[in-house]
TORPA-4810 file (N, C-alpha, C, O; in nm, 3 decimals):
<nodes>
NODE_1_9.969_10.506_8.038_10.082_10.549_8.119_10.086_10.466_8.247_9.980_10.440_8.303_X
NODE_2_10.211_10.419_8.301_10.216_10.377_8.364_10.249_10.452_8.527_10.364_10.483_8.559_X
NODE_3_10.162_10.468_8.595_10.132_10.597_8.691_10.163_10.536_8.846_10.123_10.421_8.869_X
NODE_4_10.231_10.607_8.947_10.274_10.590_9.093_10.235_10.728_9.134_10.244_10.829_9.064_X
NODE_5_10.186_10.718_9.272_10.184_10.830_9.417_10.325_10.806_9.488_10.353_10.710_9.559_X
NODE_6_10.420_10.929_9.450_10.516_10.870_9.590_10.586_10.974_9.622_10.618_11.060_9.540_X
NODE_7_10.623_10.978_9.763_10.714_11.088_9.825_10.873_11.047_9.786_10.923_10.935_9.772_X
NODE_8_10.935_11.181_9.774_11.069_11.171_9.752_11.127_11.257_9.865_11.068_11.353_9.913_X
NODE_9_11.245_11.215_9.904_11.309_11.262_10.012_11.428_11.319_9.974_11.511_11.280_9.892_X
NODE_10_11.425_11.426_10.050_11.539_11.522_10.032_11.689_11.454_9.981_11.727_11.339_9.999_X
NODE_11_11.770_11.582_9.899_11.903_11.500_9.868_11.967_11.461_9.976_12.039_11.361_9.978_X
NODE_12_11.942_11.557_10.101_12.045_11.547_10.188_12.008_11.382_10.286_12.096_11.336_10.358_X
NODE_13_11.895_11.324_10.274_11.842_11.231_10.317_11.902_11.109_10.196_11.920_10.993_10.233_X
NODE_14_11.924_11.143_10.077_11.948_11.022_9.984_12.098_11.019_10.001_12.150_10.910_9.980_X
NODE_15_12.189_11.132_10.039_12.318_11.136_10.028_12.327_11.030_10.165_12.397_10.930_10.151_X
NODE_16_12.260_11.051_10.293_12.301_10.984_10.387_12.298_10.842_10.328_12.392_10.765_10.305_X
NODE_17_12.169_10.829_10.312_12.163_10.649_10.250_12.305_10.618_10.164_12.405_10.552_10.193_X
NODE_18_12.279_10.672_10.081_12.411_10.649_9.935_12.531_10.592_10.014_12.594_10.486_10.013_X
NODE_19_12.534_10.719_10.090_12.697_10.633_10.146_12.713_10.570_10.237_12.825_10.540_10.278_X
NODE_20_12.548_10.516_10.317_12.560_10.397_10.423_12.583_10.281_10.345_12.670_10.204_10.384_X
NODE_21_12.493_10.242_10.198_12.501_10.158_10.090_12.611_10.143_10.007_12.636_10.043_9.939_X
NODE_22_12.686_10.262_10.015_12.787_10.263_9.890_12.904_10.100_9.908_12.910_10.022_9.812_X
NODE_23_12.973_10.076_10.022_13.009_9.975_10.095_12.963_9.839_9.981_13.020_9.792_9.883_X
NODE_24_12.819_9.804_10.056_12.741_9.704_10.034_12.752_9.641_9.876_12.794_9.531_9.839_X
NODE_25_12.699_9.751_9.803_12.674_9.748_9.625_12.807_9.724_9.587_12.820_9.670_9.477_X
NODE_26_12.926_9.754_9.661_13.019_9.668_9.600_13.078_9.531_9.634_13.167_9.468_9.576_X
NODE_27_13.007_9.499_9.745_13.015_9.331_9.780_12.892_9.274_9.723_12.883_9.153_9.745_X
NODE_28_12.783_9.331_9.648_12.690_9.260_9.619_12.649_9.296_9.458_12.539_9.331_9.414_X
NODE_29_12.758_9.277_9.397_12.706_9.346_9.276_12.644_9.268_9.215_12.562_9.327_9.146_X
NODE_30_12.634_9.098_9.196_12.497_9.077_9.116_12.355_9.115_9.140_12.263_9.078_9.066_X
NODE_31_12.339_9.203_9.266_12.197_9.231_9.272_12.194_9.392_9.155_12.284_9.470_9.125_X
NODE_32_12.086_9.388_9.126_12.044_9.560_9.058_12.030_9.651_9.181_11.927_9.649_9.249_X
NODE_33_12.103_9.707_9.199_12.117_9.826_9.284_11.996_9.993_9.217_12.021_10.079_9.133_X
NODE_34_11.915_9.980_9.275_11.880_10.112_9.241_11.977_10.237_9.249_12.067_10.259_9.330_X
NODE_35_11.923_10.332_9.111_11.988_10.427_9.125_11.966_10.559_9.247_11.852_10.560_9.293_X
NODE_36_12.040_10.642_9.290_11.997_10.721_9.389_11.877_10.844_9.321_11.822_10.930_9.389_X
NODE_37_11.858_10.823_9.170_11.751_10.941_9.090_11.625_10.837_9.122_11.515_10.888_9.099_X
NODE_38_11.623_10.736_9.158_11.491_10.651_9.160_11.458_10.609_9.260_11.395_10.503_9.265_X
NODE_39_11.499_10.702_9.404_11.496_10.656_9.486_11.356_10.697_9.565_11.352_10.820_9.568_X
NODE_40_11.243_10.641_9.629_11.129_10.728_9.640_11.046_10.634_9.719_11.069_10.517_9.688_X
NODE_41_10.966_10.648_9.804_10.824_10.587_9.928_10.729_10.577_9.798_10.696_10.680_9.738_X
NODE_42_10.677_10.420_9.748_10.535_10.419_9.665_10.480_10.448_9.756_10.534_10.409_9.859_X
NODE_43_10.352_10.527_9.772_10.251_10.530_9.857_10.145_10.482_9.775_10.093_10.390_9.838_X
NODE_44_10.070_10.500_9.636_9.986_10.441_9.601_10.025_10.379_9.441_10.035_10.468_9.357_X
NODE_45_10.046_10.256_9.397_10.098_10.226_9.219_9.958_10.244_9.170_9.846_10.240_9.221_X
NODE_46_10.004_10.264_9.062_9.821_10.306_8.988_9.822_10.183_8.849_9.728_10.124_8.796_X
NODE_47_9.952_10.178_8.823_9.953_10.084_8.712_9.949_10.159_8.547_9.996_10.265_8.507_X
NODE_48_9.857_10.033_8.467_9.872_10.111_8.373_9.751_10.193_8.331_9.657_10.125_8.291_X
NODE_49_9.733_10.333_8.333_9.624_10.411_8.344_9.614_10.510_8.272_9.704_10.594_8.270_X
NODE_50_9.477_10.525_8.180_9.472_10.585_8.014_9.439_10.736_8.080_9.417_10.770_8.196_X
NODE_51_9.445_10.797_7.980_9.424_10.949_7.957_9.323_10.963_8.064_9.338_11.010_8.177_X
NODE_52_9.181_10.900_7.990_9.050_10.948_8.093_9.121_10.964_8.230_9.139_11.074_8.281_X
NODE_53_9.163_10.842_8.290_9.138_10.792_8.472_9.276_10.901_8.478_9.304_10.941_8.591_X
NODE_54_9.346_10.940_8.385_9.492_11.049_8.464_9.433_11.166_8.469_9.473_11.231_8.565_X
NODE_55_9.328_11.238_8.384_9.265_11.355_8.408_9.217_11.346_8.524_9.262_11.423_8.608_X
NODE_56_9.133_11.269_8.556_9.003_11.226_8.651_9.131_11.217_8.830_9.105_11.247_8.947_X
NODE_57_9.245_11.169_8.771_9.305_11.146_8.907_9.359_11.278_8.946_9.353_11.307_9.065_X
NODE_58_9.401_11.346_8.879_9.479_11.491_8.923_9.416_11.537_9.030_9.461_11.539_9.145_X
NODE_59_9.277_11.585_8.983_9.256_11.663_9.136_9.214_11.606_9.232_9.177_11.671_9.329_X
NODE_60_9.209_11.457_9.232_9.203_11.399_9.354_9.290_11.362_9.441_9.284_11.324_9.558_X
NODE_61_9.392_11.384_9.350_9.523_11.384_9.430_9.544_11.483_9.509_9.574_11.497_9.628_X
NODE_62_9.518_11.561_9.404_9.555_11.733_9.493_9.483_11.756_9.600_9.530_11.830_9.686_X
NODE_63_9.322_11.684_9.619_9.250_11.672_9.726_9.287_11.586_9.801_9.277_11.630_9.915_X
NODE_64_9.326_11.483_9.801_9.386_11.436_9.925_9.534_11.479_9.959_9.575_11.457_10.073_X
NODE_65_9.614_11.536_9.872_9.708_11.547_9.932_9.697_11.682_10.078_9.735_11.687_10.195_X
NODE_66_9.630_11.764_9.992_9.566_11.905_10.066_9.483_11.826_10.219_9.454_11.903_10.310_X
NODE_67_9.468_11.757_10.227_9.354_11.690_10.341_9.518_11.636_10.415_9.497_11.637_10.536_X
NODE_68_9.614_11.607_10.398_9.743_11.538_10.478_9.812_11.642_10.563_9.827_11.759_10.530_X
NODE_69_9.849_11.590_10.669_9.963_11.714_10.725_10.116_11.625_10.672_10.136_11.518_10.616_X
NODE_70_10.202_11.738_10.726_10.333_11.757_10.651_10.368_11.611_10.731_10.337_11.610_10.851_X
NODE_71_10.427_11.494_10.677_10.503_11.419_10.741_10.633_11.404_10.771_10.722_11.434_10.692_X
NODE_72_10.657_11.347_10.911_10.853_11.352_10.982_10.845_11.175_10.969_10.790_11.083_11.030_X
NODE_73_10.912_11.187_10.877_10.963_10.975_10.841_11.108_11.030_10.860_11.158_11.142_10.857_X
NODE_74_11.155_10.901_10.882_11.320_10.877_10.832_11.274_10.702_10.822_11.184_10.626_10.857_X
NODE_75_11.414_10.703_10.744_11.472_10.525_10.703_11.539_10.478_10.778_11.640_10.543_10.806_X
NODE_76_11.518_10.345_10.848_11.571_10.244_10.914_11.543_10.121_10.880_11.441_10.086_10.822_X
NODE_77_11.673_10.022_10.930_11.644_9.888_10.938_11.691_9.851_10.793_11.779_9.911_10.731_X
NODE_78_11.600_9.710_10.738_11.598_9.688_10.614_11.555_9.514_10.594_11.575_9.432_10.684_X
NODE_79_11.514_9.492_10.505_11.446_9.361_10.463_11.398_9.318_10.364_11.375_9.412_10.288_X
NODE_80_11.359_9.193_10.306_11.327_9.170_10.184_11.231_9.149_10.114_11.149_9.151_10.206_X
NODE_81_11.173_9.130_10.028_11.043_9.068_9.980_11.119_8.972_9.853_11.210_8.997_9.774_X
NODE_82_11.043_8.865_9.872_10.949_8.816_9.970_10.994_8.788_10.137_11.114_8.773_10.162_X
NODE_83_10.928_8.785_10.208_10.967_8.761_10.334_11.089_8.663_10.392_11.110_8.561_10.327_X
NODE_84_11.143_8.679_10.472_11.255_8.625_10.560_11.407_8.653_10.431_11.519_8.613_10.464_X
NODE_85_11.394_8.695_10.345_11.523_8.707_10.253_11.531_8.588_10.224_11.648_8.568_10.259_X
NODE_86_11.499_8.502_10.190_11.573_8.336_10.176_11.532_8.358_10.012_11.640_8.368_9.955_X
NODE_87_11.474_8.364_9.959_11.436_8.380_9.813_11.430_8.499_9.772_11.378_8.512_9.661_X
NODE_88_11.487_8.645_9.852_11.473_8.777_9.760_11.422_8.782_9.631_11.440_8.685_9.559_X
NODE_89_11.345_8.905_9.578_11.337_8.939_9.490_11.374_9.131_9.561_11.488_9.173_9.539_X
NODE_90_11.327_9.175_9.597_11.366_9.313_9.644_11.430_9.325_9.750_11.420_9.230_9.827_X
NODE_91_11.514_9.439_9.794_11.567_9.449_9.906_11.541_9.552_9.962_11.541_9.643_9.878_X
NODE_92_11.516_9.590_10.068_11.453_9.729_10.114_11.525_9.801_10.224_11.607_9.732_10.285_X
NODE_93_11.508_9.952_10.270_11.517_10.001_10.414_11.363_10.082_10.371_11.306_10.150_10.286_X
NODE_94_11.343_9.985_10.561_11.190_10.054_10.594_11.183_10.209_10.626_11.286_10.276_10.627_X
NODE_95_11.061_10.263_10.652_11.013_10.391_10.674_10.906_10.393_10.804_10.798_10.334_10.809_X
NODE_96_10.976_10.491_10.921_10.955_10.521_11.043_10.894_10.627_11.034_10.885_10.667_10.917_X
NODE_97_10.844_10.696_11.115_10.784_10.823_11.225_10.670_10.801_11.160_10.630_10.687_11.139_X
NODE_98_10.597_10.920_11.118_10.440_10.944_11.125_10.392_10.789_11.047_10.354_10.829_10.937_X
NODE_99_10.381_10.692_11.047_10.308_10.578_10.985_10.156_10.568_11.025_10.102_10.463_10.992_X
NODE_100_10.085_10.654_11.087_9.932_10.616_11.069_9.918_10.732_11.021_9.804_10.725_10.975_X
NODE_101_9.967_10.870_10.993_9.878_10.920_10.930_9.962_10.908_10.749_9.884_10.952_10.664_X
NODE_102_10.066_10.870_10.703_10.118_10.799_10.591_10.033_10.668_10.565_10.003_10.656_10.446_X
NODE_103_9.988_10.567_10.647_9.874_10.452_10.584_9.751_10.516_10.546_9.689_10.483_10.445_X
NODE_104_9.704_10.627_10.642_9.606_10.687_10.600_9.606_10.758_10.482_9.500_10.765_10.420_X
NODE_105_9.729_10.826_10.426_9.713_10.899_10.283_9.727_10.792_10.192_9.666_10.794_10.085_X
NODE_106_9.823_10.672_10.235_9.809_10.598_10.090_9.669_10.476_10.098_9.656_10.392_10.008_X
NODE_107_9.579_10.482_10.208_9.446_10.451_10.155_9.333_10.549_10.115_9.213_10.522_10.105_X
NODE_108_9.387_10.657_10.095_9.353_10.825_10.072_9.351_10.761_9.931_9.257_10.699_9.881_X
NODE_109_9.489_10.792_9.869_9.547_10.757_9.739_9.482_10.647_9.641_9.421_10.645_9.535_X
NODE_110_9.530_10.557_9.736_9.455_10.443_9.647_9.257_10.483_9.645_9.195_10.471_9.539_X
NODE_111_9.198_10.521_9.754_9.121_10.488_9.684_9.070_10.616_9.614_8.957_10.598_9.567_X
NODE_112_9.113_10.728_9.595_9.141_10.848_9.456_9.171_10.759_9.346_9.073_10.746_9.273_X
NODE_113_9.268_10.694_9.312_9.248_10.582_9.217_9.142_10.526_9.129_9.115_10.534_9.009_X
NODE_114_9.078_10.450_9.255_8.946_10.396_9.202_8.836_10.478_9.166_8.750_10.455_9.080_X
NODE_115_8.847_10.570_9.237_8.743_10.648_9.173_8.762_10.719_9.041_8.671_10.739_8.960_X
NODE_116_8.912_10.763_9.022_8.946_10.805_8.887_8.933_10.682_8.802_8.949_10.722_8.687_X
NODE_117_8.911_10.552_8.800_8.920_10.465_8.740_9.047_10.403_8.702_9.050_10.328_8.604_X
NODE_118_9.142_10.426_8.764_9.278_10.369_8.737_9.272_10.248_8.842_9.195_10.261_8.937_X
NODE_119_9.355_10.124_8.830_9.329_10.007_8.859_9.359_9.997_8.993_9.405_10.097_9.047_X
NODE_120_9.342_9.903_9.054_9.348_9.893_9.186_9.473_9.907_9.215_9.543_9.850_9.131_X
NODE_121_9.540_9.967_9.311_9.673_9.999_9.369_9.700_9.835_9.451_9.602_9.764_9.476_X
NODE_122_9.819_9.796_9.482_9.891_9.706_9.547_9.867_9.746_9.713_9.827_9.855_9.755_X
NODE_123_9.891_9.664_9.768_9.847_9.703_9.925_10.013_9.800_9.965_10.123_9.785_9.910_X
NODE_124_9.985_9.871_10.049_10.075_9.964_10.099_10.147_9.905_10.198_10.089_9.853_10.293_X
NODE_125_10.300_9.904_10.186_10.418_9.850_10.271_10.499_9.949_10.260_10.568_9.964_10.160_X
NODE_126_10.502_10.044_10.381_10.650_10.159_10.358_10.730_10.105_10.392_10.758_10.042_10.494_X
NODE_127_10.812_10.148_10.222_10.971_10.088_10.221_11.070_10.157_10.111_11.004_10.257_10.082_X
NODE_128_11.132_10.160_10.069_11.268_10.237_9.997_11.341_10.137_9.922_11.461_10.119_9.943_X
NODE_129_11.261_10.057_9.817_11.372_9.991_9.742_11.531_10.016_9.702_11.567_10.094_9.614_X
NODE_130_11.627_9.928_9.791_11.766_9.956_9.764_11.803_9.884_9.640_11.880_9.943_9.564_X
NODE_131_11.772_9.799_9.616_11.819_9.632_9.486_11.733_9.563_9.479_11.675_9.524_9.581_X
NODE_132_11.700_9.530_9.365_11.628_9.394_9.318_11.709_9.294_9.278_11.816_9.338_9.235_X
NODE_133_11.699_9.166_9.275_11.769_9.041_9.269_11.680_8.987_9.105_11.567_9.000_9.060_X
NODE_134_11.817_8.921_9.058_11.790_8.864_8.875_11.659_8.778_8.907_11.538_8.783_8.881_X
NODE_135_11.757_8.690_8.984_11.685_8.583_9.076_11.646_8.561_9.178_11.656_8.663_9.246_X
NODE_136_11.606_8.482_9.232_11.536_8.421_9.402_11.723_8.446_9.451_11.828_8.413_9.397_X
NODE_137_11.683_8.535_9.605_11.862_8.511_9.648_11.832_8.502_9.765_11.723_8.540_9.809_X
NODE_138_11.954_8.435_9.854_11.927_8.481_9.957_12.000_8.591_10.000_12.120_8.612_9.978_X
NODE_139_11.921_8.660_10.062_12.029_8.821_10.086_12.016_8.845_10.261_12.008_8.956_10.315_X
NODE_140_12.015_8.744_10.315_11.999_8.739_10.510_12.103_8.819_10.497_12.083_8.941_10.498_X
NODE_141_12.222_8.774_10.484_12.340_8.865_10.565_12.404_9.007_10.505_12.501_9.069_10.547_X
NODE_142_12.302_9.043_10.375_12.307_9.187_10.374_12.191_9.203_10.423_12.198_9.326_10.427_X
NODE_143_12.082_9.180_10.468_11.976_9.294_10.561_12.038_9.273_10.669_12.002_9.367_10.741_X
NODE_144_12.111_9.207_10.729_12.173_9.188_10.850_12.246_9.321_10.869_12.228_9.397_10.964_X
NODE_145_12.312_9.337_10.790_12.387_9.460_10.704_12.348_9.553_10.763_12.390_9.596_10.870_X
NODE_146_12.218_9.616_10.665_12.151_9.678_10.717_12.095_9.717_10.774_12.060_9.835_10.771_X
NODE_147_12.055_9.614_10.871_11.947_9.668_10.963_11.991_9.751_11.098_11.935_9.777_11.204_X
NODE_148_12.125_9.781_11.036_12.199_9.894_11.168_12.213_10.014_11.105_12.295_10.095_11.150_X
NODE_149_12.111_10.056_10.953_12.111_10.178_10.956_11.973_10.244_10.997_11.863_10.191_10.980_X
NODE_150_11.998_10.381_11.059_11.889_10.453_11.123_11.958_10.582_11.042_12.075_10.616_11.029_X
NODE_151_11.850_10.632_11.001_11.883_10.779_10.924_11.840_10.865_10.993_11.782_10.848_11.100_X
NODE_152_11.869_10.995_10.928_11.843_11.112_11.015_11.652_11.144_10.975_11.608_11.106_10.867_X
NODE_153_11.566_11.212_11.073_11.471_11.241_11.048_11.459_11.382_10.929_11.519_11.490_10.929_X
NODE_154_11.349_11.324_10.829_11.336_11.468_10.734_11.139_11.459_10.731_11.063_11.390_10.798_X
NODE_155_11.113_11.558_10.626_10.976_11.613_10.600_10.897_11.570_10.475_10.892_11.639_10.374_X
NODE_156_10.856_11.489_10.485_10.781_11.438_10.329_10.658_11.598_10.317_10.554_11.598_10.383_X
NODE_157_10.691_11.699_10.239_10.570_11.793_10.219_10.518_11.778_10.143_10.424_11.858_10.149_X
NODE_158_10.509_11.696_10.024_10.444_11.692_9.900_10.444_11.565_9.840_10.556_11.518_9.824_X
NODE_159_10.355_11.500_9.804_10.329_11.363_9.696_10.304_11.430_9.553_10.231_11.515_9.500_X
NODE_160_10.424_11.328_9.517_10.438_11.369_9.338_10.385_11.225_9.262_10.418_11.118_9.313_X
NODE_161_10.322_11.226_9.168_10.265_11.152_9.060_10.389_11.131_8.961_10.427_11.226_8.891_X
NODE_162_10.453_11.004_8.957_10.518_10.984_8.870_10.498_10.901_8.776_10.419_10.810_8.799_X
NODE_163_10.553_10.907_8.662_10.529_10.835_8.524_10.665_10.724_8.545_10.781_10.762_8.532_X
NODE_164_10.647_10.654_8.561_10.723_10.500_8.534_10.713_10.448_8.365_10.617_10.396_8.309_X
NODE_165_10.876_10.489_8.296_10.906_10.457_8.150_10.957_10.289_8.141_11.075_10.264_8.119_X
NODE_166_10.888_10.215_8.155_10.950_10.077_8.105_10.960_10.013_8.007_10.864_9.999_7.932_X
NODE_167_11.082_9.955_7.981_11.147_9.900_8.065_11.291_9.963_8.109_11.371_9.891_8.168_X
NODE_168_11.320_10.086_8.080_11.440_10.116_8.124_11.406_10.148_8.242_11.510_10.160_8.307_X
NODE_169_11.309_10.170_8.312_11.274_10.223_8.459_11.378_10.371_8.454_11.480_10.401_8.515_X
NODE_170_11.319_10.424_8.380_11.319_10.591_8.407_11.198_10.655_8.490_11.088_10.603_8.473_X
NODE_171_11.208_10.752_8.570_11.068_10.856_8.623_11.086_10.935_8.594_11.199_10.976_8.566_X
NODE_172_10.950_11.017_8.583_10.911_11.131_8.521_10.810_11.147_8.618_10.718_11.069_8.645_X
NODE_173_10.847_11.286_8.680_10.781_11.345_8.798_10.663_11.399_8.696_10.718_11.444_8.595_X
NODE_174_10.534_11.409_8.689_10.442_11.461_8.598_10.372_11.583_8.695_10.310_11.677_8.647_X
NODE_175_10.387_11.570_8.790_10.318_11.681_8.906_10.343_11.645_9.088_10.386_11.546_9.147_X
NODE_176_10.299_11.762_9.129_10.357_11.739_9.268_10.270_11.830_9.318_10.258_11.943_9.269_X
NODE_177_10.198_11.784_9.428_10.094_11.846_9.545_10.130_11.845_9.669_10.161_11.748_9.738_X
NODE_178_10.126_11.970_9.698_10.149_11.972_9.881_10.073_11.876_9.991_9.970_11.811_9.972_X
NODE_179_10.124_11.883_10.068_10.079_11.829_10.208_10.052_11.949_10.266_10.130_12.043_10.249_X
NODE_180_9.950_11.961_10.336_9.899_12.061_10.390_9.786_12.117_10.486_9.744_12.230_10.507_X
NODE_181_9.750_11.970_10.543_9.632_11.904_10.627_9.654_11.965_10.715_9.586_11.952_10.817_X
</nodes>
């Protein structure tokens, strides 16, 4: 199974985005626009990870999530990977407020991971994939775009374990643990 740690944010937080973006996705339609059901903070990717290491990860999740207090993020700004937009492959809006104790759960996360034996997680960058690009693009003057949205502040209370179906990139929420530090 192919396994992620990630917070999802309220509808009323995805509705704001949707229709700061709605605009954009139609001046930029060769990029893949994420859908607003897939919209979500990775905090830790786990990759691809067998039965054993998904048993073994559950309650370590649930233990670190239980060790977190409730986090106040909102979305601002926006940018690309790879860096400076000149070759996009992703397009993003970043993630504000509590960020040290959010780096701290997703090196919580990741390393629950390793100990469940699921593979090493990717290094942690909070961000909100908006579009991925076919190709290398340059997309400067849509983060330009973007980077004049500031959203309203909400509450990340819980990290959910999702199942990533590829290649249609469907999720499947498999469980969800409070924050509660």
């Amino acid at each position: 199974m192919r396994l992620f740690a990630a917070l999802v944010p309220p509808a009323e937080i995805l509705d704001e985005l949707d229709a700061y973006t709605a605009p954009l996705r139609k001046e930029w339609p060769e990029l893949r626009w994420a859908g607003r059901e897939l919209w979500h903070v990775t905090v830790a990717f786990y990759g691809e990870t067998d039965e054993r290491s998904y048993e073994r990860l559950l309650p370590r999740l649930q233990r670190s999530a239980s060790r977190t207090p409730v986090l106040n993020l909102s979305f601002a700004g926006a940018g690309a990977f790879p860096g400076g937009g000149v070759h996009a492959r992703v397009v993003w809006t970043g993630v504000y407020g509590d960020r040290r104790p959010l780096a701290q759960l997703a090196a919580s996360l990741a390393a629950t991971g390793r100990r469940a034996g699921a593979p090493d997680p990717k290094p942690f960058r909070p961000h909100l994939t908006l579009a991925r690009c076919r190709v290398p693009t340059d997309v400067r003057t849509l983060t330009e775009r973007l980077a004049s949205f500031a959203g309203r502040p909400w509450q990340a209370a819980s990290v959910a374990l999702i199942h990533s179906q590829m290649p249609r990139a469907a999720y499947e929420t498999l469980t969800s643990y409070p924050l509660s530090g």
